[in-house]
N, C-alpha and C positions, 0 to 999 in steps of 0.2 A: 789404552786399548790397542793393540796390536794391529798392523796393516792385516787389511782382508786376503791380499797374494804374496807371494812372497816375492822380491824385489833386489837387484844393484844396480840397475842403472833408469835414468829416466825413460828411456825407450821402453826397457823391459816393465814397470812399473804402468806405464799408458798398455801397452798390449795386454800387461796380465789382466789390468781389469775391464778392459774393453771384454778379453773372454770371458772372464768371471761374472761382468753381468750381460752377455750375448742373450737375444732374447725376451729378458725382462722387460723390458721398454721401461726401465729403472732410468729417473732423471739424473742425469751430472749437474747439469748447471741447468741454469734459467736467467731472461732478461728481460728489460721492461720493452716489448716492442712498440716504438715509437710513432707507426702509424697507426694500429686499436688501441693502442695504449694500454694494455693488458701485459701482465708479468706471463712469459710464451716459458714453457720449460725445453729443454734439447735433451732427450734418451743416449745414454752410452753408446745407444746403435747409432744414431743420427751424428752423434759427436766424433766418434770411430772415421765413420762414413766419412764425416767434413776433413778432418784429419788426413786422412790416407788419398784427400783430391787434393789439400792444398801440398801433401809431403810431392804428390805426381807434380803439379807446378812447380814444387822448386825445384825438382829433380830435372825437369826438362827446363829448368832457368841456368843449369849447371853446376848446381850447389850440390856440393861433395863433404865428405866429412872432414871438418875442421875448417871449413869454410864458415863464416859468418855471418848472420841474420840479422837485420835491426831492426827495431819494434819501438815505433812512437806513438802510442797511443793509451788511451785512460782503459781502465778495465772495462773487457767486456767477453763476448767468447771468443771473438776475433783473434783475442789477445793468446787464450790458451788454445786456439787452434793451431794458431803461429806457430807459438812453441815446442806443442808435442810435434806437428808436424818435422819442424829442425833438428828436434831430441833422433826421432827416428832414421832421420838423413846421417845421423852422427856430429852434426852442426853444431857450431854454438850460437846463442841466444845475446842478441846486445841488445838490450833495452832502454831506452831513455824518459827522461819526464817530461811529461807536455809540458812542464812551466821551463823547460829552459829556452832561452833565444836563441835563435837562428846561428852566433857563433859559437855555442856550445855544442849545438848538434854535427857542426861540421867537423869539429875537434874530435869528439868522440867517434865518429863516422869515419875519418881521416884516421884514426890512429889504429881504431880495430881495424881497417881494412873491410868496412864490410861490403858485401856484394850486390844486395835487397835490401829494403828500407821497405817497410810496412805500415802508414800511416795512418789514423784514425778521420781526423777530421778534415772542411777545408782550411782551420787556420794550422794546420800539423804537415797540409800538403803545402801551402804556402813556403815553409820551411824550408822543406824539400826542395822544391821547385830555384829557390833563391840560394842553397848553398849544390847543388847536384855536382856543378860541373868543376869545382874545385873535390868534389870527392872522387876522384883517379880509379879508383877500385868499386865504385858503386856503378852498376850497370843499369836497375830499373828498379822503379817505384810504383809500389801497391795501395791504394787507397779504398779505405769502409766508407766514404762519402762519396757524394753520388756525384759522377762528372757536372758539370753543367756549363760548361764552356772550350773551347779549343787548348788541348795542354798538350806538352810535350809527349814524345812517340814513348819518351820511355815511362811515361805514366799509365797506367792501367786499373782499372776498377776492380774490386773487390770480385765481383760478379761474374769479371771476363778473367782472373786468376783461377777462380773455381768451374768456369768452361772449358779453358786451357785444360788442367787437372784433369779432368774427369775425359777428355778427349785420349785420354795420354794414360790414365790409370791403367785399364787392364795390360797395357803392354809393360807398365813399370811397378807394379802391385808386386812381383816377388821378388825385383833387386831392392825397394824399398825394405820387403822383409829381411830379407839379407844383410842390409845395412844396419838395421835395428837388432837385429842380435849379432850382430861383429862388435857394437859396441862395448867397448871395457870400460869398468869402474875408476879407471885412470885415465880417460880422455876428458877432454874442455867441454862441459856443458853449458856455462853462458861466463860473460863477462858483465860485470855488474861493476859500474861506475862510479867512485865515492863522489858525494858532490864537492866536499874540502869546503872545510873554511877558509881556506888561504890556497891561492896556485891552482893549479889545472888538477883537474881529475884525475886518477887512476884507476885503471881498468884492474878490478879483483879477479884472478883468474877463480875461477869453481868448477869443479871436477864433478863427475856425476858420483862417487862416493862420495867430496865433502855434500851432495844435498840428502843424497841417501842416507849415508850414517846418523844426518843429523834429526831426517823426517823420523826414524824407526827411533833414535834416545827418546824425542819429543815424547812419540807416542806412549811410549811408557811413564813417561809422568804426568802427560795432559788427556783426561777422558774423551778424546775425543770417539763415537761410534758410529757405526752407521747407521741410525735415527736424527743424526745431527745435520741441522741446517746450516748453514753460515752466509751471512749479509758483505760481501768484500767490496771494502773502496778504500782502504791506503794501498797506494800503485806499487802495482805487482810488480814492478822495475826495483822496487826496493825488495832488500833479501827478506824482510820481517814475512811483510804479505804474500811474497813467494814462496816460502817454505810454509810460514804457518798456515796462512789461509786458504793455499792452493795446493803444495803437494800432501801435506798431510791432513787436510780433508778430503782430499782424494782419495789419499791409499787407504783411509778408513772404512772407503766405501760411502762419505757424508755425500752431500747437497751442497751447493756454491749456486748463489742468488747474487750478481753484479748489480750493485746501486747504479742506481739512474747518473750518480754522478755524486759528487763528496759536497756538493751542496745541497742535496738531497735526502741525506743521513738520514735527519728526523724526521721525515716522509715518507718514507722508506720502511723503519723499522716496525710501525705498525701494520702494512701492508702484508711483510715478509713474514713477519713475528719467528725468526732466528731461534736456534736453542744456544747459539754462543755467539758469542760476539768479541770479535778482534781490532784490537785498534789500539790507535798511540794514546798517551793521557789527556794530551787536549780534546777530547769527546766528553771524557768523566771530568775533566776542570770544569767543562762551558754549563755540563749537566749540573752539578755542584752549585757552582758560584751561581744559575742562574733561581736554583730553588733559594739559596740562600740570602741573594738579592729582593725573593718575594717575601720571605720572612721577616727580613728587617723592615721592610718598607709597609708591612703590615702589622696588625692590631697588635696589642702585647698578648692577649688571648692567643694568635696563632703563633707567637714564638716560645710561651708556654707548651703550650700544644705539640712543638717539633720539639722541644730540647728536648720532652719528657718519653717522645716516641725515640727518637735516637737514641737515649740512656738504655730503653726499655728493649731497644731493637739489638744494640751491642750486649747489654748481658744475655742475653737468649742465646746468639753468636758464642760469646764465652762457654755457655754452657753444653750448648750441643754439640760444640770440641774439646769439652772436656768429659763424655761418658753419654750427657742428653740433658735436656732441659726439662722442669717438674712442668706440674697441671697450671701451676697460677704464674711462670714466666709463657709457659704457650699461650696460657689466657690475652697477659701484658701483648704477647706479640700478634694478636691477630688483632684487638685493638689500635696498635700503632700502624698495623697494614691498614686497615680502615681507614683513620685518621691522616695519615700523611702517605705510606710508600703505597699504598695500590695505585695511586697515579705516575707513581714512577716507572713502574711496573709494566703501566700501558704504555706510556712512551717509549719503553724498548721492546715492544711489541706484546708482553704479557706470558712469554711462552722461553725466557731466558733460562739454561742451567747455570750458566757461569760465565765471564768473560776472561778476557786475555790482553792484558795491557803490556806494551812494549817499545823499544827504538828513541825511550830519553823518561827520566826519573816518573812516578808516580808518586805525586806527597798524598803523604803517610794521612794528614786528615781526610782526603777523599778518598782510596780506599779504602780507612776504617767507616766513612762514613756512608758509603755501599754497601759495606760487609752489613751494618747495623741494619741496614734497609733488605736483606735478604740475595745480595749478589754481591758475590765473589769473584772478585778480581785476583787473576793469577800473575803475578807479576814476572816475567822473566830479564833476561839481559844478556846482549852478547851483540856484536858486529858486522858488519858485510863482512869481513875478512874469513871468520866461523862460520857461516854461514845458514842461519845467524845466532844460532839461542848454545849460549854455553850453561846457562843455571834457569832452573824455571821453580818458584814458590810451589811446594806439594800444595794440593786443593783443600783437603783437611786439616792443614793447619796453617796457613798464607800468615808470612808476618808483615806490613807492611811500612817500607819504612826501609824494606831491605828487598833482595832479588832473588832470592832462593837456594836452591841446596845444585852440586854440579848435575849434569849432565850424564848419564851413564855412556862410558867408552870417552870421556874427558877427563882431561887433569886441568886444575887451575890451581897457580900458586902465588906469591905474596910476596916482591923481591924489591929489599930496599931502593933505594931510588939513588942513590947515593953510592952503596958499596958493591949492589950488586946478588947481596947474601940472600939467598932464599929462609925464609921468616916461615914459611907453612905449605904446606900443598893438598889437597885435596883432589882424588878423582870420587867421579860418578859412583863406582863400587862401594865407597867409603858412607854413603848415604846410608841412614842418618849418622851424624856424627856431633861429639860439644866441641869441634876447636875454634877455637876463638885467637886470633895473632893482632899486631899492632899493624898498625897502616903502612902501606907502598904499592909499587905499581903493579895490578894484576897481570898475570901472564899465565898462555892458555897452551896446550897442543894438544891433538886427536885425530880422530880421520876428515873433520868436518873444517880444519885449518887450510886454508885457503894454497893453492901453491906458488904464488906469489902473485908480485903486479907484471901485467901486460907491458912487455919493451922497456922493463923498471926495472932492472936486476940490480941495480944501486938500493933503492926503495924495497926491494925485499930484502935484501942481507939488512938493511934498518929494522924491519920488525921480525925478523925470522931469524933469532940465534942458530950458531950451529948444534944446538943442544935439541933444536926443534920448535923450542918453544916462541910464541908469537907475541910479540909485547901491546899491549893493546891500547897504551898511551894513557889510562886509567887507573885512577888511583880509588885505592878501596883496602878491605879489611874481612875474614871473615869474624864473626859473631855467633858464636856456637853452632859452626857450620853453614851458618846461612851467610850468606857473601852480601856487604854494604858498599856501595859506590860513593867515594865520596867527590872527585869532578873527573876531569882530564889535568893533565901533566901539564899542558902549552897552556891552560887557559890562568894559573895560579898567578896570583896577584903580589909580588913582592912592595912591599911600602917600603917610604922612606927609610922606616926604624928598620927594615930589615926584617919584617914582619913576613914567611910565608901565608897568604891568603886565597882558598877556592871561593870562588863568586856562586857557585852553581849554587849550593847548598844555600847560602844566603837568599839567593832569587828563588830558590823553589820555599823560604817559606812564606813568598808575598804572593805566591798563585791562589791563593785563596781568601784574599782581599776583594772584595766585590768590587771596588774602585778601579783595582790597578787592571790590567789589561795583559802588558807586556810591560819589561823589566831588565834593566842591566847595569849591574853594579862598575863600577871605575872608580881606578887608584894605584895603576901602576905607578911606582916610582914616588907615588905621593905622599901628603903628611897624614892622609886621612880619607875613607873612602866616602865615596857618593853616589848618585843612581841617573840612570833617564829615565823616565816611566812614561808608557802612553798609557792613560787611563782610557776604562770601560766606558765607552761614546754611551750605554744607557745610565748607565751612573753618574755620570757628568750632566746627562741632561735632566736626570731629576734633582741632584743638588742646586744646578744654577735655575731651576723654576721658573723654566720659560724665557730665563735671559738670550741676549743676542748670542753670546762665546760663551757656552757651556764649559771650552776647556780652558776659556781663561777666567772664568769665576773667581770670587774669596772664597766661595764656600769648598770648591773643588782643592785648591791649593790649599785649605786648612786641614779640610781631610786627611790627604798624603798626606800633610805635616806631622799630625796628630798619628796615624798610622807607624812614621819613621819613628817619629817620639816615643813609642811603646815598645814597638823590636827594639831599639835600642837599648833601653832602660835594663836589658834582660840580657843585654849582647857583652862579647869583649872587648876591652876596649879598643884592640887593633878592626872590630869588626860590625863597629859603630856604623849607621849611613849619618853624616851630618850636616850632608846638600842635597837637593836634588831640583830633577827640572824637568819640567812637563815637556814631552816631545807630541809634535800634535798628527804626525803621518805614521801610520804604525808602522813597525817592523816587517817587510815582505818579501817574499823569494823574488815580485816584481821589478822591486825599486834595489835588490841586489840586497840589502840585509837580512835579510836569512839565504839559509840553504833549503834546498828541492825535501831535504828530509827535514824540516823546520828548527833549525839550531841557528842561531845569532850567528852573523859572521860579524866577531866583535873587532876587528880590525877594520872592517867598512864603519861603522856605526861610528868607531871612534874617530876615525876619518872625515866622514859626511856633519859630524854636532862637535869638532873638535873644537869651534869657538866658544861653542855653551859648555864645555866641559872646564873650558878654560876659566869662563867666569866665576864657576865654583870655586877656584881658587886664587880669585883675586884675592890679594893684600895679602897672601899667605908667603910668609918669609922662610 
């Protein structure tokens, strides 16, 4: 569905629809206010209003266009206040994630140059506070937490930023305007930070075209309207929630409800009851494995009961995408709603059209096994770089398993990895289409490509040929137009025999073992590959039944066993597991093994267990 104004830049895009709903006392957003504890909504008028006091604040803080904004904080309105406010200034937008530590923030603070730092909490001001005076270019600090003790002169409260503003508005209310329509579709609208698996960050430059181009393709293949609510808590600092959940519910004219906090989710969604819902796969894994956890661990009665409702649920699915389903599969299927998926139903609040899964693989059984359940998951794919969605699954027909058909106003194509040769290409126009090419590494360009990295000009001409195109380090294929990822480039596992190996593919199909947890395959350079697995802490403790070490059980380590035993038996034989070893601290962007967007950083992992890696291959000659 089409934006409600029409739009090229983010400034223009916040004004138009600030006037388009003038008036209405029509909600933007809503939050849970913390002291009635009540979900409080904020009107276009109200959010306009807050907007154009904090854009006065930074105007009299001296931020000018192409000057720099940083923003540490979890979603809230705060967050999009921030924003439009610096969109309007001409500014750009530097965002960070509350999970990084204190030298991360200074790196990224230090290298954009930013001026303001806008921080949520008090362990976010703490940050602040501890790296300030090595940041040269940062003047002062804004904090949404409520003072409560003697801080430095250049910290200020949320509250006294919005006094400042509004003291200062009517004198600065038309060069604000001014600034907001000077802005062109080729100026820096935020920098967005990759977290890397390996090495320091790079700051993605993004253009207020690449977010534009990319919100208006969206819109045309994702329903998004304005009846729609949407529940937002993957941080808007990442490009996924920023483009899909914020500016293109926006320009739709939707509703944005900010979770109380990402551990809050399932608390939330009944509360809210959302018409779509955005989010990475680890929500529909946890949702998945954890019905299916209660069906093993119950009667055989109730695992009759789900197989024969899933069967019953996915032919209906088949059938109403393929013309419509008769009188006695609707029958079957309001039965299996009964029996097993209206409680699913309710846990995502009862009031779903569709979801939106993105930012790392969705396996193909939990997909289809929602789709069976009455919710559709749209899967798409694409990078901070694109900013972010280059292919998004049509609704009517999602295959999953793969990532969809391109993007209208993209081309992506399929270029050996080796020679070089373009194998296939596809643009958006081309939708639908049957080609099908052999595997290499995707590569994208459009108006949504990114125009390089910040003070990286080494680092762009690396993924930015001079042909335009951007290489996206991903290896994939399409399959009668629909685009398959099959991992990344850097992360392939070469064996001993000289065996090319992607791990990814292997590990996505243990995400839906109730056991395992998290998961990572090794065997660079080896004879043979093998795994770490931290198992599911509730599955550990019902196998060991009450025992002291759940995860050091027999029962626990037969399981896995028995588990590897099977994918095996089915696997190749370069692609065998046939070691592994329980890891008992999981994987965390805390303890430095994952990334802020939750990817393995499998060089720490291999690092931190590289004795227990080592054991696997004792007496191997």
């Amino acid at each position: 569905m089409p934006a409600v104004v029409p739009f090229e830049t983010t400034a223009q895009l916040f004004r138009n629809l600030a006037g388009h709903f003038d008036g209405h006392r029509r909600t933007a957003v809503s939050f849970m206010e913390r002291r009635t504890r009540e979900w409080t909504p904020i009107s276009w008028e109200e959010l306009n209003a807050q907007v154009e006091t904090v854009a006065a604040f930074l105007y009299d803080e001296g931020i000018r266009p192409g000057d720099r904004v940083a923003i540490l904080s979890e979603n809230r309105p705060e967050w999009a206040i921030t924003d439009m406010a610096t969109q309007l200034l001409g500014a750009v937008n530097v965002s960070l994630y509350t999970s990084l530590p204190s030298s991360q923030v200074a790196y990224i603070l230090k290298d954009s140059g930013a001026s303001i730092l806008v921080v949520s909490t008090g362990i976010q001001l703490k940050k602040a506070e501890e790296v300030f005076d090595e940041c040269t270019a940062l003047r002062s600090v804004v904090t949404m937490s409520e003072l409560r003790k003697d801080h430095p002169e250049y910290v200020r409260s949320w509250d006294q930023a919005l006094a400042s503003g509004e003291s200062r508005l009517d004198e600065t209310r038309s060069r604000i305007h001014e600034l907001a329509d000077a802005v062109k579709p080729d100026d820096l609208s935020a920098l967005i930070y990759t977290s890397g698996t390996t090495g320091f960050p790079k700051g993605v430059m993004l253009t207020h075209r690449n977010f534009c181009s990319n919100v208006e393709a969206a819109l045309k293949r994702v329903p998004f309207g304005p009846g729609d609510h949407h529940l937002s808590f993957l941080p808007l600092c990442h490009s996924f929630e920023r483009t899909a959940g914020y500016m293109c519910v926006l320009a739709c004219g939707a509703r944005i409800t900010y979770a109380q906090s990402v551990d809050t989710v399932a608390r939330d969604l009944p509360d809210v009851r959302p018409t779509v819902l955005i989010s990475v796969p680890r929500l529909f894994e946890k949702v998945y494995n954890t019905i299916l956890r209660s069906v093993e661990d119950g009667p055989v009665i109730r695992k009759r009961i789900f197989d024969w409702s899933v069967k019953a649920g996915a032919r209906h699915t088949r059938a109403e995408q393929n013309g419509g389903a008769g009188p006695i599969l609707r029958a079957k299927r309001k039965v299996a709603d009964r029996l097993v998926f209206d409680k699913l139903h309710r846990k995502l609040g009862g009031n779903l059209r569709f979801a939106v899964s993105g930012g790392a693989a969705l396996p193909k059984a939990v997909g289809e096994f929602f789709s069976a359940a009455g919710v559709t998951i749209i899967e798409g794919y694409g990078l901070t770089e694109t900013s972010p969605v280059l292919t998004v699954n049509p609704i009517e027909r999602p295959r999953y398993g793969m990532v969809g058909h391109v993007l209208p106003g993209v081309s992506i194509a399929i270029q050996d990895v080796q020679t070089g040769e373009i194998r296939g290409e596809l643009s958006g126009e081309d939708y639908p289409t049957g080609l099908s090419t052999v595997e290499g590494e995707i590569i994208a360009r459009g108006p949504n490509i990114m125009l390089g990295y910040w003070n990286n000009e080494s680092s762009t001409r690396e993924s930015i040929d001079e042909s335009g195109w951007y290489h996206t380090g991903d290896v994939g294929r399409f399959d009668e137009g629909y685009l398959v990822i099959t991992d990344r480039i850097k992360h392939m596992i070469v064996s001993k025999g000289g065996k090319n190996i992607y791990p990814g593919p292997i590990e996505e199909t243990f995400k839906t073992e109730t056991v395992i947890e998290q998961i990572m395959v090794v065997g660079e350079g080896r004879e043979f590959l093998t795994a770490l697995v931290v198992p599911s802490e509730e599955a550990a403790k019902s196998l060991a039944a009450g025992g002291d070490d759940p995860l050091g059980s027999e029962a626990l380590h037969e399981t896995l066993a028995r588990v590897f035993r099977t994918y095996s038996k089915g696997a190749a034989a370069h692609e065998k597991i046939r070691d592994f070893r329980i890891v008992r601290d999981p994987f965390t962007v805390d303890n430095g093994m994952m990334t802020p967007t939750m990817k393995l950083r499998r060089r720490a992992i291999e690092s931190m267990y590289a004795d227990v890696i080592e054991s696997m291959y004792a007496g191997v000659v």
